[in-house]
N, C-alpha and C positions, 0 to 999 in steps of 0.2 A: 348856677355853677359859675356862670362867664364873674358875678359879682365877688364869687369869694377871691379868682386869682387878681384881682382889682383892686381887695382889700388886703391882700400879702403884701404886696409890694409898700403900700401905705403904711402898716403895720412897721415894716422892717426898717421903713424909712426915720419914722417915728421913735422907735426904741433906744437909739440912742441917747435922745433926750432924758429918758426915763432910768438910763442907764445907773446905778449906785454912785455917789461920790462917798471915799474914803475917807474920813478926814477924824477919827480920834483912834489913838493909839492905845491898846491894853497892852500897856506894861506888863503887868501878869502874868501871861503870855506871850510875851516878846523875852527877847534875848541877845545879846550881841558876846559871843568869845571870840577869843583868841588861838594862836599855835604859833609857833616856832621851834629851832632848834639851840641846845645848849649842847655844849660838846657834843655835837652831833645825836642827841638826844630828845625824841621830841617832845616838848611842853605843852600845854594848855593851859589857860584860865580864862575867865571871863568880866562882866564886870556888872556888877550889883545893881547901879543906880543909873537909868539914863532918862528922859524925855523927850518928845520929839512932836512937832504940828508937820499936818500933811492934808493935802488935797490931793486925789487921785482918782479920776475915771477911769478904766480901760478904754471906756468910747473912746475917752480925749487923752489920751497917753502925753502927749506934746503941751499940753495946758498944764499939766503936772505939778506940784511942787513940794517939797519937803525940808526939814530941817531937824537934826538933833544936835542933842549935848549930852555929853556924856560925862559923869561925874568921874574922873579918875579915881580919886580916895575912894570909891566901892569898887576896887580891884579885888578878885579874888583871885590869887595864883594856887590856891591848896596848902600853903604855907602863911601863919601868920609874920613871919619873920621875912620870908620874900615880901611878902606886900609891903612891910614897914621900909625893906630896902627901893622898892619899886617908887613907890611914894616921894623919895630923898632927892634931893637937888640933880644927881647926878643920873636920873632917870626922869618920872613926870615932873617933879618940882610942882608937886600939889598942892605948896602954900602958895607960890606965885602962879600958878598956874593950874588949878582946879577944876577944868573945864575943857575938854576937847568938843569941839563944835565943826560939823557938819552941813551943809547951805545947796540946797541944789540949783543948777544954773538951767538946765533942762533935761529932759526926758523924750528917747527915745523908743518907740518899739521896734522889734527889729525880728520880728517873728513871734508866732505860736503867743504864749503868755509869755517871752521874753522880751526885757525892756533893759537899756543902757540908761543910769541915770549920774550926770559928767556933773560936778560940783567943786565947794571946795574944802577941805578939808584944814582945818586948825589943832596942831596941837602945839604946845608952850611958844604961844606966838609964833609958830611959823605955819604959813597956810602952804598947800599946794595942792593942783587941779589933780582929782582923780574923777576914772569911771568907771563905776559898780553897776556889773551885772547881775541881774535880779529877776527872780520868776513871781508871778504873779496870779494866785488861784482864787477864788471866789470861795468859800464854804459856809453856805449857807447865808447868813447874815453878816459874815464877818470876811476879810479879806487877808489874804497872808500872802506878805514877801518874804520870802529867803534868797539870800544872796553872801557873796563872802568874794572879797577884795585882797590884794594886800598891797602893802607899804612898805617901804623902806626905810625902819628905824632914823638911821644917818642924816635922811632930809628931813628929821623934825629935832633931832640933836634927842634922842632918846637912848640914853646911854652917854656919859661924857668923862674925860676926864682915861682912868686905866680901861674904862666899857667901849669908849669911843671904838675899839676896834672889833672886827665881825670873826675875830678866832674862837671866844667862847662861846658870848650869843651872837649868830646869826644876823644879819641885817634885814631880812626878810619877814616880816610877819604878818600870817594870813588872818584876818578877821572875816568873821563867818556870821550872819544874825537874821533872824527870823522874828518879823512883827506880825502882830496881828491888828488887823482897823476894825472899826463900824462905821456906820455909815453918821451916826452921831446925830440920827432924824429921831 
């Protein structure tokens, strides 16, 4: 008996190492939308097309790291005719700027399965520091974040021009998304 509480301790010390790294993203099951408000009206969409690389222990929460890109042209707002407006110079400018890109700088846990993960954030060339709170479950084989941010339209010039102002749409917009990993072994 004295040897098995001998070998708990060993055991627990040990598991870490053995601990899952996350590191390929199913798409398929991932997802990142949208919300805000239009005259006081709330909206949703989402967006079609993203990719992303990621390393992720729970053990090692602080060793972390991630990255996506999100294609803007697979916006879907429910409207073909919003999209093709959303699309236009005066919103993403998805001929010059095709690509919103996310970088993480590091990763915090800060309780339970909850983790702050402080990076930066790119859309039509302009970056700025955000940090996305995110919960982090185990299920099974596979690992799922959800988490949902939001932004301030204005400091990425989204909307320009008669949109530049926050009376019709909102400057606020909450982005919400849900990935799934494996472990990629």
């Amino acid at each position: 008996m004295k040897n098995v509480f001998l070998f708990v301790p060993l055991l627990m010390a040990l598991a870490p190492a053995y601990a899952t790294d996350y590191t390929q993203i199913q798409a398929n099951k991932s997802s990142i939308a949208f919300s805000y408000k239009q005259m006081g009206v709330g909206m949703t969409g989402k967006f079609k097309k993203f990719s992303g690389q990621l390393s992720f222990n729970p053990e090692q929460a602080a060793k972390a790291k991630t990255s996506f890109d999100v294609d803007l042209g697979s916006i879907d707002t429910g409207s073909p005719e919003a999209n093709d407006e959303v699309g236009g110079k005066a919103w993403f400018s998805t001929k010059l700027f095709p690509v919103a890109h996310f970088a993480s700088d590091s990763v915090k846990a800060v309780g339970g399965n909850r983790y702050e993960v402080a990076g930066k954030l790119t859309i039509k060339g302009k970056t700025q520091e955000v940090i996305v709170p995110a919960t982090f479950s185990s299920q099974g084989k596979e690992g799922v974040f959800d988490g949902s941010f939001t932004i301030r339209r204005g400091d990425f010039s989204i909307g320009e021009g008669e949109w530049a102002k926050f009376d019709i749409v909102a400057n606020d917009i909450n982005v919400k998304f849900r990935f799934t990993a494996t472990s990629g072994k």
